[in-house]
C-alpha positions in Angstrom: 0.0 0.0 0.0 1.5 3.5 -0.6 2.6 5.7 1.7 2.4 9.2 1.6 5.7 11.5 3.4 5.6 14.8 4.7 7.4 18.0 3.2 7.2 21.3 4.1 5.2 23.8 2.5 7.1 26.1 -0.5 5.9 29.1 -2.7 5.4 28.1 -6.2 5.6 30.9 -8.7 3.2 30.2 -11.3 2.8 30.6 -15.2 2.2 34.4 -15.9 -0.7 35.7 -17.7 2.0 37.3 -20.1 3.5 33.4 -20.7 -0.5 32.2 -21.3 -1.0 35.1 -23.9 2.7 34.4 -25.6 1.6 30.6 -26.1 -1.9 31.9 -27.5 -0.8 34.1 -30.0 2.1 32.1 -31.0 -0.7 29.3 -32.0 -3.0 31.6 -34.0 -2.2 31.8 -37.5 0.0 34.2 -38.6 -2.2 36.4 -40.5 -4.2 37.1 -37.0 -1.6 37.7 -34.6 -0.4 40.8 -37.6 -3.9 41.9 -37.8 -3.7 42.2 -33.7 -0.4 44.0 -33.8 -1.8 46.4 -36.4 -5.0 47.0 -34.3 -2.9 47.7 -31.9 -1.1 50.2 -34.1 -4.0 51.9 -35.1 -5.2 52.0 -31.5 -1.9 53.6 -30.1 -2.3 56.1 -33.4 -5.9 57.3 -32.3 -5.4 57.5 -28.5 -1.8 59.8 -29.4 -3.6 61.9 -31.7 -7.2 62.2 -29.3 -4.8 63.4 -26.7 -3.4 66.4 -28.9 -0.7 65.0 -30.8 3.0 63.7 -30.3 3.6 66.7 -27.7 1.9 64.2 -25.1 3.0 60.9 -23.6 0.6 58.7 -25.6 3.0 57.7 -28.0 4.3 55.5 -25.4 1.7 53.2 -26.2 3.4 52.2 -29.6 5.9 49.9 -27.3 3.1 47.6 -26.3 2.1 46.2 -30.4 6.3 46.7 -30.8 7.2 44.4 -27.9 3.8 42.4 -29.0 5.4 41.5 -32.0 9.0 41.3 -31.2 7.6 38.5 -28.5 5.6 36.5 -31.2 7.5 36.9 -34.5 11.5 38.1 -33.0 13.4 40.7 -35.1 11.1 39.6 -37.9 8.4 40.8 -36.6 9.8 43.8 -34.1 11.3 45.9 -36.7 8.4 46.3 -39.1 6.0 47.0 -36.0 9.0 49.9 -34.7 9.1 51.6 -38.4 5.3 51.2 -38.7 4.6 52.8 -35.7 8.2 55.5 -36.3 6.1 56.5 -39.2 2.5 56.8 -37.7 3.6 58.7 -34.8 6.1 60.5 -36.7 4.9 61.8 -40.4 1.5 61.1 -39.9 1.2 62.5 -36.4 1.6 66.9 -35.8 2.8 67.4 -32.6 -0.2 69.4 -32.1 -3.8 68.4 -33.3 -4.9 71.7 -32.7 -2.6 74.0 -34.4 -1.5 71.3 -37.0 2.2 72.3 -36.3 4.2 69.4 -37.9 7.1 67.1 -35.7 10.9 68.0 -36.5 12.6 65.2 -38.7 14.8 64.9 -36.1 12.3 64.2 -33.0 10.4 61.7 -34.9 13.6 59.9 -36.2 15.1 60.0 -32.6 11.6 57.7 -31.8 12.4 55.4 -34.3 15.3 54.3 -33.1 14.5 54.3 -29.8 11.2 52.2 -31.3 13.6 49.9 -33.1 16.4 49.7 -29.9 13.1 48.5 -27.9 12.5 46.1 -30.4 16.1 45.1 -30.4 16.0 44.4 -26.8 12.4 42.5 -26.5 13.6 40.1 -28.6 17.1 39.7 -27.5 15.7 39.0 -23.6 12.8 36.2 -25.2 15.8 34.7 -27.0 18.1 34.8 -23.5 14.6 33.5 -21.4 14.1 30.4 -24.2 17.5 29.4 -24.3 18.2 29.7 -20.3 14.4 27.8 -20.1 15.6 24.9 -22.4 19.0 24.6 -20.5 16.8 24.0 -17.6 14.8 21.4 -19.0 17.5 19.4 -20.7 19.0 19.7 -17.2 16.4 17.9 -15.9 15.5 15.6 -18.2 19.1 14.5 -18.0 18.6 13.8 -14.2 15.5 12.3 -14.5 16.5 10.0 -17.3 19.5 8.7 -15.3 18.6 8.7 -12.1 18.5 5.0 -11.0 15.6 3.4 -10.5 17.5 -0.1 -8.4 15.7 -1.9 -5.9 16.3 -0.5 -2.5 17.5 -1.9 0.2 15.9 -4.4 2.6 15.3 -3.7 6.0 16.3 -6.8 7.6 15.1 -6.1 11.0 11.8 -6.3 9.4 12.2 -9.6 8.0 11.6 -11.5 11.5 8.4 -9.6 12.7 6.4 -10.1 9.1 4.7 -13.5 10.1 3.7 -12.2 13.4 2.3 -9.2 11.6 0.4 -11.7 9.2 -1.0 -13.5 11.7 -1.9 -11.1 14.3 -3.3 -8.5 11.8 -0.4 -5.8 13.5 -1.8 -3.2 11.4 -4.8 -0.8 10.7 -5.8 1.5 7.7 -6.4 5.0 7.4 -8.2 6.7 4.4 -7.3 9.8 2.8 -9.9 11.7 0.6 -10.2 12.9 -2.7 -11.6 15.9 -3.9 -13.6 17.2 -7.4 -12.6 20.3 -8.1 -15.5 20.8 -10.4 -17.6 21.7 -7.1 -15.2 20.2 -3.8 -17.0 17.4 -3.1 -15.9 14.0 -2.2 -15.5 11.6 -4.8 -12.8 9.2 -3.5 -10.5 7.8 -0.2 -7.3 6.1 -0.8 -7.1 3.3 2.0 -3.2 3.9 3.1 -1.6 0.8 5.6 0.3 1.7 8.6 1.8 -0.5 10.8 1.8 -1.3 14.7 4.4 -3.6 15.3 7.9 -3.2 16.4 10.6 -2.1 14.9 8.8 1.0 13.9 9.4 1.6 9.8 7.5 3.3 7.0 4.7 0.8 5.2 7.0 1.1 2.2 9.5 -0.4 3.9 7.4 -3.4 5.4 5.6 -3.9 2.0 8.9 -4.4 0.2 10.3 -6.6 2.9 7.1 -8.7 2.4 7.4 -9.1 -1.3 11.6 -10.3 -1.2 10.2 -12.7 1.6 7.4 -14.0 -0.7 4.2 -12.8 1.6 4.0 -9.9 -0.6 0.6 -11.0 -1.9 -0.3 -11.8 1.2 0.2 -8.7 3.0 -1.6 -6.7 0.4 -4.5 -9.2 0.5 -4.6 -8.7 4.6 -4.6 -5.2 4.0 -7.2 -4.8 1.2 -9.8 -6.8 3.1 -9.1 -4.9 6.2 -9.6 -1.5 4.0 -12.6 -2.9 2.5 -14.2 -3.9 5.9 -13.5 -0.8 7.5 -15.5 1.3 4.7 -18.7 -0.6 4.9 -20.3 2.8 6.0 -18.6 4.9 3.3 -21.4 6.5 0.8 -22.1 4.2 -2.3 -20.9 7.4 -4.8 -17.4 7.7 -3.2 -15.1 5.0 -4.5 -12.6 3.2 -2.1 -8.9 3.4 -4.0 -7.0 0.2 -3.0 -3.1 -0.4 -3.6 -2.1 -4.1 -5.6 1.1 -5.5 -7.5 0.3 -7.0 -10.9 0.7 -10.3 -8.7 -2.2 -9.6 -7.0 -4.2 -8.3 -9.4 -4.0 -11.9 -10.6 -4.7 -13.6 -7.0 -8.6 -15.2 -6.7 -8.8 -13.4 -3.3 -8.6 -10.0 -4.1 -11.5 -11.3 -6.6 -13.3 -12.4 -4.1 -12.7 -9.9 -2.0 -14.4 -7.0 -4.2 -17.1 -9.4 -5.0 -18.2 -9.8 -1.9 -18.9 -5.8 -1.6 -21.5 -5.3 -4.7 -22.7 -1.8 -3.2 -18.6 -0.6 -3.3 -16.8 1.1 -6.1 -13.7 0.5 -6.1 -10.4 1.5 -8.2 -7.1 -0.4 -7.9 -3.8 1.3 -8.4 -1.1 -0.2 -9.5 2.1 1.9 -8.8 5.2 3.4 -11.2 7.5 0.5 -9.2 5.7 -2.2 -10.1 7.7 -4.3 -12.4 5.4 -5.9 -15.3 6.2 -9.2 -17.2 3.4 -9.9 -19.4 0.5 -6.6 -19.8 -1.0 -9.1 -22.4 -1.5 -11.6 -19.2 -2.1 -8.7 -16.8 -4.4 -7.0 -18.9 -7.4 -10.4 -19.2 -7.0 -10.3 -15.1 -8.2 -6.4 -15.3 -11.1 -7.6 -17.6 -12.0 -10.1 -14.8 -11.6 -7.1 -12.5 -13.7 -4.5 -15.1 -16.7 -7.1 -15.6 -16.8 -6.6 -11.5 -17.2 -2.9 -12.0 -13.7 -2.0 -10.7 -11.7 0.9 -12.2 -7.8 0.6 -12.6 -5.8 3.7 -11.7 -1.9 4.1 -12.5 -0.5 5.8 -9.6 2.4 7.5 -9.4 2.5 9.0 -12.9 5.3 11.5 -13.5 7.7 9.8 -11.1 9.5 7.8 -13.6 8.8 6.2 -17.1 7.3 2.7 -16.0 4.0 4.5 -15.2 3.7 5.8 -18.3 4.1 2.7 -20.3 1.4 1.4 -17.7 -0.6 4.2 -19.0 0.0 3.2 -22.6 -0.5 -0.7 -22.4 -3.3 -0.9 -19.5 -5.9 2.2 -21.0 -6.8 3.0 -16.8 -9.7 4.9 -16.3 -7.8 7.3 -13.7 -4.2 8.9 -14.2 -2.8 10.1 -10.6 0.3 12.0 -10.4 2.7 11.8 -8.2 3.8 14.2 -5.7 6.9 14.6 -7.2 5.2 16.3 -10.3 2.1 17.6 -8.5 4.4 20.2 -6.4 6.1 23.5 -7.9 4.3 22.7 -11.6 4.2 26.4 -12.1 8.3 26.6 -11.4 9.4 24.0 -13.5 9.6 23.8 -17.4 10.3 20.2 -17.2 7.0 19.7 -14.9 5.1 22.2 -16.6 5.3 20.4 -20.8 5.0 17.0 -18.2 1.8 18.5 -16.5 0.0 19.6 -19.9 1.1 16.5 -21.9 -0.5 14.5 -19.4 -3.9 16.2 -19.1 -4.3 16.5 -22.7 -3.6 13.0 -23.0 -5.8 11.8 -20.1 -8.7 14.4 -21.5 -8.4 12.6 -25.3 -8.1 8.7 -23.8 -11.1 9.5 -21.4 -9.2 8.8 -18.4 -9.1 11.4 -15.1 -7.0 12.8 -13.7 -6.4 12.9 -9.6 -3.5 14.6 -8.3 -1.5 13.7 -5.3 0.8 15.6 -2.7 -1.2 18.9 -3.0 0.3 21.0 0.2 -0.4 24.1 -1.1 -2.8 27.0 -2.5 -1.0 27.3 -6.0 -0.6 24.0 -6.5 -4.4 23.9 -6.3 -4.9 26.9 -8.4 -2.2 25.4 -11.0 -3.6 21.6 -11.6 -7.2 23.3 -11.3 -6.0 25.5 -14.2 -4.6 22.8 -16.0 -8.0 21.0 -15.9 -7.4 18.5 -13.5 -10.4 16.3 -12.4 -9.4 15.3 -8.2 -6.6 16.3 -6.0 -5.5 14.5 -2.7 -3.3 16.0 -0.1 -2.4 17.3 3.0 -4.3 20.6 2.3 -7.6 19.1 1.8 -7.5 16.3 3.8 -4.7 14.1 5.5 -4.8 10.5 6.1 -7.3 9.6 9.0 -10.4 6.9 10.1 -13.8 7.1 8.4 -16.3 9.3 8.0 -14.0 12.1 6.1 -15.9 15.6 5.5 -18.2 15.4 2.2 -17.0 18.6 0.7 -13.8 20.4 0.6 -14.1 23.9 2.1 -10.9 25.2 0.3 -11.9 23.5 -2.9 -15.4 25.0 -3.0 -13.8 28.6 -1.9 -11.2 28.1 -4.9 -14.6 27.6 -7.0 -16.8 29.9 -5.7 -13.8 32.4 -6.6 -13.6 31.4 -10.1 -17.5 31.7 -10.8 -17.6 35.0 -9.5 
């Protein structure tokens, strides 16, 4: 069963409305982003000559289309929009409506370069941002693509105590909820194991020790009947998330297990570390598993690359992602392009989308920009017995917000 740790709390400094309106107009065609910039143009051309001509400050506004276009098209694009507007606010602008007194060559020349320096500069400093950006996402690609993924190391103090725990049932299960973030309310709990016999480790840590013993099957057996017992009172709507190894997924008990609760949705998750021989053989245990009504979710997606072949071979109905990828999206260029890929491709295969480890108020406000379906985390609920609350004050607040 997974186990979720605790880390503090850090700001996340999201994607800027200037970054979102970049993307936008770099995506329209390029006929419509010109026709904006010469709107733009035009606009800055009327609002300099309402305000009584070049004599005025107005014809400051000619460095928003300039930078506009420097931002979207580089020097290709700057240039033109800096002699364009040189010439609108220069020739074709007096420097006073009223008398119709004409601008010096000089002063309206002096603009232009100082239109076509701006330009200069607006696209030097998107060049410097997109080249220091990629360097930081080849960086970490690079340490994400060779970090190693080995087994880790067995606790052998463990190894003594795991029959005891077997027989004696030396453990209990707390739930952790899941929230929509269409309107807060609770649409899931994750049943999470923890452990009451000595010595005192992480479920991780037991649950490992179990599978290199060969009870691995038979912990997670243990521990999905006790979760499923202990959730008898849980409301029909709310599914009840359960933890298995492909192993499992394949044992008659756990098929018997969810059987025997006909009233209870459940999903299983299969994790990112779970090693998979044969999807082809895996994949006619999930029908078994499907024809009971059961959903399968890949956790931990975004923590390495074995969830997302999961994704690809096993079609789950619900994506979660991991906590590694669910904190500081908006800091991160690596976990931003991860982020979008993955809810565009969970929107198109029909799958949702539940993220995990959410701490924070901009994480929230990030993955519900994104158009995430669920999040699960310390800020809207941590691990804890039955009943959880039905709705998610924060979530609803972060709604409620929104609508207005």
């Amino acid at each position: 069963m997974a186990i979720r740790t605790e880390s503090p709390s850090r700001t996340v400094v999201p994607t800027s409305w200037l970054d979102g309106a970049i993307r936008r107009g770099a995506a329209w065609p390029w006929w419509a982003t010109a026709l904006c910039v010469g709107i733009l143009i035009a606009a800055a051309w009327l609002a300099t000559y309402a305000s009584g001509g070049s004599q005025r400050a107005f014809p400051h506004l000619f460095y928003i289309p300039i930078i506009g276009a420097a931002m979207l098209f580089g020097f290709r694009g700057g240039i033109p929009a800096a002699l364009v507007s040189a010439i609108a606010v220069g020739p074709l602008m007096p420097l006073n409506t009223a008398t119709g007194e004409a601008q010096q060559p000089n002063g309206w020349l002096l603009r232009a370069v100082m239109f076509c320096i701006v330009a200069g500069a607006a696209t030097l400093a998107m060049e410097i941002r997109e080249r220091v950006s990629e360097q930081q996402l080849t960086t970490e690609i690079r340490d994400r693509v060779t970090r190693s993924y080995g087994a880790d190391e067995t606790d052998d103090a463990v190894l003594p105590a795991l029959e005891r725990v077997l027989a004696e049932g030396l453990f209990h299960v707390v739930y952790q909820p899941a929230y929509s973030l269409a309107d807060g309310r609770l649409v899931a709990v994750e049943a999470l194991t923890r452990f009451d016999a000595e010595p005192r480790r992480t479920p991780d840590v037991w649950f490992r020790a179990a599978a290199i013993a060969g009870l691995g099957t038979d912990l997670e057996i243990a521990a999905i009947e006790k979760a499923a017992d202990g959730a008898r009172d849980l409301p029909r709507h709310v599914s009840l998330a359960v933890n298995a190894s492909p192993a499992t997924l394949a044992d008659p008990r756990l098929h018997a297990i969810l059987a025997g609760h006909p009233d209870r949705t459940f999903a299983v998750e299969i994790t990112e570390h779970a090693v998979v021989e044969d999807y082809a053989l895996l994949q006619e245990h999930l029908s078994d598993l499907r024809a009971l009504g059961v959903r399968l979710a890949v956790d931990d997606t975004g923590a390495g690359f074995s969830s997302l072949r999961h994704i690809v071979q096993l079609a789950p109905d619900i994506i979660k992602i991991d906590i590694s990828l669910a904190q500081g999206v908006g800091s991160s260029p690596l976990k931003r392009a991860l982020a979008t890929s993955l809810t565009e491709f969970a929107h198109a295969a029909g799958a949702r989308m539940v993220v995990e480890g959410i701490e924070d108020v901009d994480d929230l406000v990030a993955w519900s920009a994104l158009g995430a379906e669920a999040v699960q985390g310390y800020l809207t609920g941590r691990p804890g017995p039955l009943p959880v609350a039905e709705t998610s004050a924060i979530v609803a607040a972060l709604r409620s917000r929104l609508t207005v």
